[in-house]
N, C-alpha and C positions, 0 to 999 in steps of 0.2 A: 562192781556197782559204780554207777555212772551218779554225781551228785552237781544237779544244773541249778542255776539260779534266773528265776525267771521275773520280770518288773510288773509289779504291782499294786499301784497306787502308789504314792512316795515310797514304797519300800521295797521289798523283795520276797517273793517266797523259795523256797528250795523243796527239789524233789532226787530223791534216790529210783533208779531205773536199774532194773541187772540189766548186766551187759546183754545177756543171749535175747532181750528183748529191744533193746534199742537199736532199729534202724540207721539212725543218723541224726545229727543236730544241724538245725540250718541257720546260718549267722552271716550276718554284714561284715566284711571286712572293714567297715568304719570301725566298730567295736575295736580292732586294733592296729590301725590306724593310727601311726607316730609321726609327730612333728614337732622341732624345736623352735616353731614360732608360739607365740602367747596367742589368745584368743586374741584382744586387740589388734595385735601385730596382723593377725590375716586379715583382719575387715579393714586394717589401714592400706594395704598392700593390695587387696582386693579396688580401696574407692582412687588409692594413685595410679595404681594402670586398668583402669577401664576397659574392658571390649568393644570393640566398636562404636565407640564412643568419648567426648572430649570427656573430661572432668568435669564430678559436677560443680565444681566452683567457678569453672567455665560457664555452663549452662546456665547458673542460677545469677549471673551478672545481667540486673535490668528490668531480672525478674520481681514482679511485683507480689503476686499471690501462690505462694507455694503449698504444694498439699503431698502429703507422704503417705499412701495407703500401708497402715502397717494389721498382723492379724491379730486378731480375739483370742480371748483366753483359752480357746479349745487348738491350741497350736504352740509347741513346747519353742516358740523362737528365741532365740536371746536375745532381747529386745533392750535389755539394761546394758549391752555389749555393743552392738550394732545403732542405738538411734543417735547416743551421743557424739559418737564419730559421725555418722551422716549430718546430723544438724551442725556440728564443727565445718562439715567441707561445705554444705552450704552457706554458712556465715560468716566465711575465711573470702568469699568469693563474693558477697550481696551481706551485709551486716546490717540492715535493714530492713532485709527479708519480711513478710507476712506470713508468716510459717502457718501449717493447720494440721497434725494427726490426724488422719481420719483411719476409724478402727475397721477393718472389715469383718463384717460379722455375719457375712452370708444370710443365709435365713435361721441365724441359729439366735438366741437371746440377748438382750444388750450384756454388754461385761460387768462387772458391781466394781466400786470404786477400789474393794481392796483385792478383785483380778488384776486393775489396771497397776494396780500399786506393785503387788506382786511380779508382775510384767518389766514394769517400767522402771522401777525406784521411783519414790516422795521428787526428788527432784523435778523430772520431766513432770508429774502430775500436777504436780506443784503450779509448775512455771511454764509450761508450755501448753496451748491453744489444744484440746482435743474437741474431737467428735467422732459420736460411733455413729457409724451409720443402719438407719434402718431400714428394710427391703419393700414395705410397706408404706410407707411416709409416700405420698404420691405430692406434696408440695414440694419435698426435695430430690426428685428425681424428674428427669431431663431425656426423653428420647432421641435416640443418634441416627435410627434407622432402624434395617432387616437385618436379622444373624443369614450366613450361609442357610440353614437349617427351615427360615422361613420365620423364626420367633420376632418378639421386637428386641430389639435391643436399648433397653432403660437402663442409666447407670444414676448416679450419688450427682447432684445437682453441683454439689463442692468440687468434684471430683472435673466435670465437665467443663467450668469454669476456670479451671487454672489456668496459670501463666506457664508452671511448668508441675509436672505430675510425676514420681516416683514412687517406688513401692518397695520396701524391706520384705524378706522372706526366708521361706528354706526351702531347701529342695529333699525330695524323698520320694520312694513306687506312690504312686495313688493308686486305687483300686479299679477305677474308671477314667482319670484323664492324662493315666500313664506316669504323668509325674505334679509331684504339687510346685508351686513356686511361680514367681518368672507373668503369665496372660491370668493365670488365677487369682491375683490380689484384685482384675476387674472383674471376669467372672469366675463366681459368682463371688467374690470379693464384697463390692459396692456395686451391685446389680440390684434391679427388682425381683421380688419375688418372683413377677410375672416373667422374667427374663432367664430365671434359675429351672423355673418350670419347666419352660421351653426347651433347653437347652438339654433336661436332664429326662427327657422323654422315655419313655419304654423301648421304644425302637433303638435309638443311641446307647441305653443303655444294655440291650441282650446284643449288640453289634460284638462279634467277636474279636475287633480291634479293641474294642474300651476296656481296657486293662492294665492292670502292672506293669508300667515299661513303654509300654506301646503308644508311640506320636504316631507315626508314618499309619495316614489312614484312617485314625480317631475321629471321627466324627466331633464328640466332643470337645476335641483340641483343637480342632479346626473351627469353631463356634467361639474358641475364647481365644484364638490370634486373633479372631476379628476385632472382637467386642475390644482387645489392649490397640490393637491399632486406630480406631476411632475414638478410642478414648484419648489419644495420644499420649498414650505410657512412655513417658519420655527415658526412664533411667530405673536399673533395680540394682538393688544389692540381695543376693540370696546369698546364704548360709548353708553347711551341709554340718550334723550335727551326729556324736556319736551316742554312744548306747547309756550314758553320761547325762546327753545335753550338753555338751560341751562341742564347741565349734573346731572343726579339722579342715575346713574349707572356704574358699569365700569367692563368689562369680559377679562381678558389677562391670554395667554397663549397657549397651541397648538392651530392651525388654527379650527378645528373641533371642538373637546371635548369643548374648550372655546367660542367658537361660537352658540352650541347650550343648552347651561349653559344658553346663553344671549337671545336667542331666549326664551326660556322657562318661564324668567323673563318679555320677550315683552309681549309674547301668555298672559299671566296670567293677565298682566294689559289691554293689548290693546283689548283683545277680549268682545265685548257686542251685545247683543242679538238684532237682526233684532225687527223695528218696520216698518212693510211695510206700506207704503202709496204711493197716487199717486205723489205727488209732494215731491222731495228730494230736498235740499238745502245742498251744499258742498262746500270745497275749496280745494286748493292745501298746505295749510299749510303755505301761507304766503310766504313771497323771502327766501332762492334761490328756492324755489324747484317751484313755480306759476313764472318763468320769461317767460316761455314760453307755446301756447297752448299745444305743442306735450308732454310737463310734465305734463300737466295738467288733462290728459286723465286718471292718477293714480288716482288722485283724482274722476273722475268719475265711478270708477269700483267700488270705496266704496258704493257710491250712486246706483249704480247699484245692489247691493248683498240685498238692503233693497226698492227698489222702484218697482209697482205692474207694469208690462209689459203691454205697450203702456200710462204708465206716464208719467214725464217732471221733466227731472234732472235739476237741475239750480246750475252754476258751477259760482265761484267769485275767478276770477283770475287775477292780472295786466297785466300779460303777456308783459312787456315793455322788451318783445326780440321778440315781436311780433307771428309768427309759431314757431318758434323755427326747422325749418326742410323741403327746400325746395321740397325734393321727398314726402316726409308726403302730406304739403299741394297742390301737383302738382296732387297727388293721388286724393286725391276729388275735387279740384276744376276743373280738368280738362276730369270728369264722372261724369253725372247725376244720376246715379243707386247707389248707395251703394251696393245691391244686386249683381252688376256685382264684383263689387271691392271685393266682399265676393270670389266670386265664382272663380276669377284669383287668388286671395291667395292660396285660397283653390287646385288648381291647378299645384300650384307651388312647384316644388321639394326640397329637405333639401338644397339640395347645390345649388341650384338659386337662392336662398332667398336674396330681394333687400332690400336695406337699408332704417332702420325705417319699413319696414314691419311689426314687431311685434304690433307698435306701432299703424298703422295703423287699423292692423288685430281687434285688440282688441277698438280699438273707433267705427271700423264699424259695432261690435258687440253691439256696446253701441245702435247706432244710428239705426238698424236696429228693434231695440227693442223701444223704447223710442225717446220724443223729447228733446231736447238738446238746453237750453237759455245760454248762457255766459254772466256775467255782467262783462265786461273788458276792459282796454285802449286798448287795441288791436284796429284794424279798424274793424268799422260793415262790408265792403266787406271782408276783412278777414276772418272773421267771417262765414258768410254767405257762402264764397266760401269751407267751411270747413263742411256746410249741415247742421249748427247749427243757433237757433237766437240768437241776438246780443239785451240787453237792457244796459240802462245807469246809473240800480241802482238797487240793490234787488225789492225794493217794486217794478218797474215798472215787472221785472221780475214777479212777481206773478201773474199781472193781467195779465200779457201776457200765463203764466201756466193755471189759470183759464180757460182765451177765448180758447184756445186747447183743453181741459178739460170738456167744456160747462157745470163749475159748479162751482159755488164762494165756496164754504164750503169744497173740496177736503181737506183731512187730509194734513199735510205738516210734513215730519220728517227731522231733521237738524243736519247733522256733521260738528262741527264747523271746525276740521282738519279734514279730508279727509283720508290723507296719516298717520292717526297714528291709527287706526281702523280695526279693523279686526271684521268684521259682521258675527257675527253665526246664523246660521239658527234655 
């Protein structure tokens, strides 16, 4: 008997598997992942040799208006590690500085003061200059031009006006833009809605390139080198973070060149080999990233790349933000077809593209393929209303995978994080 521990909302649950049924477990080599620097020590190490790039204490000499795109609560960054050091190298360099946090919050919610707290520490909230930004606000946003793609490209008024623009991050698989970090704190960072829209079209999104891992090609990566280079994303520090939250890495310096330094560092540890079975077990990586079903859906595309088509994903998420995305869940609960919900995506031109579509796009893909149990505080009608089953504990989830199945012995393969995984074929 195999006993894994899998992240779930701040805690953890545990599952026993006999051996003759486990396939395989699929894990990041971050998870173990040993270094005898301190987390400090890397992001100090990280902002003294830059990649392709002076210092930013260099940089920030003269500079009058600084803006640091850092993310929102739905992004597990160590931001109480990473801003103090950044605003130290900047004010070692410009002690005068006009400093401005600006929060990137996509199209997702503003943050509450005790996200930012929890983020940040009392300190920086305290005493340092924020703003979230919002996607909508059409008096603080600024158009640059056309993306590749044809959309426009609207970014954060704050943003466009700097003297000199940075951006904190982490780097991780994305589900669609290959990797997070790095051209993402602009889009869709501090973009317009209208600009996220664009970008994140039906067509880009069933592109076989948009995927876990995948630059070379992405469409959508290529829409958001643009939109950091017009933006003049001057400088980034991304993080690579283990199964913890706890920082093993650290890439600073031009938006790109250092970006895909870190990426290269992910691919190398994140990437393990598909063990296809019928039944996959997954999560969303534990809070922030499992607060909600509509996040959750990353985590299922993992399980998706290793599970035999018409098997049973079984996803363990808290989700205590409940859907996470009123048009997401209005989208299926309010159609009994999936099939349909395919076929109006799919219908839908770049620049009508509604909100949360992506998101939608790519679960209906899930569901259209496979069955889909959640074991989550969420509501079972939640749940349900979303085309998925609803159990109240892994083990009950499996006999319920079984009875779908009509077969106790089905293989079962297990990623304990979800979201740190990139499955090779």
């Amino acid at each position: 008997m195999s006993t894994i521990k899998l992240p779930y909302g701040r805690k953890f649950l545990e599952l026993d598997i006999p051996e003759d049924r486990l396939e395989g477990i699929l894990e990041s080599k971050a998870h173990t992942f040993r270094t005898e620097l301190s987390e400090r020590e890397i992001v100090k190490n990280a902002l003294k040799n830059p990649i392709d790039s002076p210092r930013l204490m260099e940089l920030a000499k003269g500079k009058e208006n600084i803006v640091i795109i850092s993310s929102d609560h739905t992004r597990p960054v160590p931001s109480k590690i990473i801003m103090p050091l950044l605003l130290e190298e900047i004010r070692s360099g410009n002690p005068k500085a006009h400093i401005t946090i600006l929060i990137a919050t996509g199209c997702h919610r503003p943050s509450t003061k005790q996200e930012l707290l929890d983020k940040f520490g009392s300190e920086i909230v305290d005493h340092e200059k924020m703003v979230i930004h919002d996607s909508q606000d059409k008096n603080n946003l600024v158009t640059l031009g056309t993306l590749p793609s044809g959309g426009e490209l609207i970014i954060n008024k704050l943003a466009a006006k700097a003297d000199l623009l940075i951006a904190e991050g982490f780097i991780e698989p994305h589900f669609f833009a290959g990797f997070s970090g790095g051209r993402k704190s602009i889009l869709p960072g501090i973009a317009s809605k209208t600009t996220v829209l664009a970008n994140h079209c039906s067509e880009f999104i069933a592109d076989d390139r948009a995927r876990a891992g995948v630059l070379d090609g992405n469409p959508i990566h290529k829409d958001m080198i643009f939109a950091a280079e017009k933006a003049k994303l001057a400088f980034i520090i991304n993080v690579v973070i283990d199964s913890e939250k706890k920082i093993i890495n650290a890439f600073a310096g031009q938006y790109n060149t250092a970006h895909i330094k870190g990426t290269q560092f992910v691919a190398k540890i994140a990437g393990v080999k598909a063990k296809p079975a019928d039944i996959v077990i997954t999560t969303n990586g534990g809070y922030p990233l499992d607060q909600n079903i509509y996040q959750a859906v990353k985590g299922m595309t993992t399980a998706e790349a290793t599970c035999k088509e018409g098997g049973v994903i079984i996803i363990a998420a808290e989700c205590s933000d409940g859907h996470g995305g009123q048009v997401f869940y209005d989208t299926f609960a309010n159609e009994s077809s999936v099939s349909k919900i395919m076929d109006k995506f799919m219908k839908t031109g770049r620049n009508e593209t509604i909100t949360d579509q992506w998101q939608s796009q790519i679960f209906a893909r899930i569901l259209l393929k496979y069955s889909v149990i959640m074991v989550t505080s969420a509501p079972k009608e939640m749940v349900e209303g979303l085309h998925m089953k609803w159990a109240p504990s892994l083990e009950e989830a499996i006999k319920m995978a079984d009875e779908i199945l009509k077969n106790k012995k089905s293989k079962i393969t297990v990623i304990p994080d979800g979201v740190s995984v990139i499955v090779l074929q």
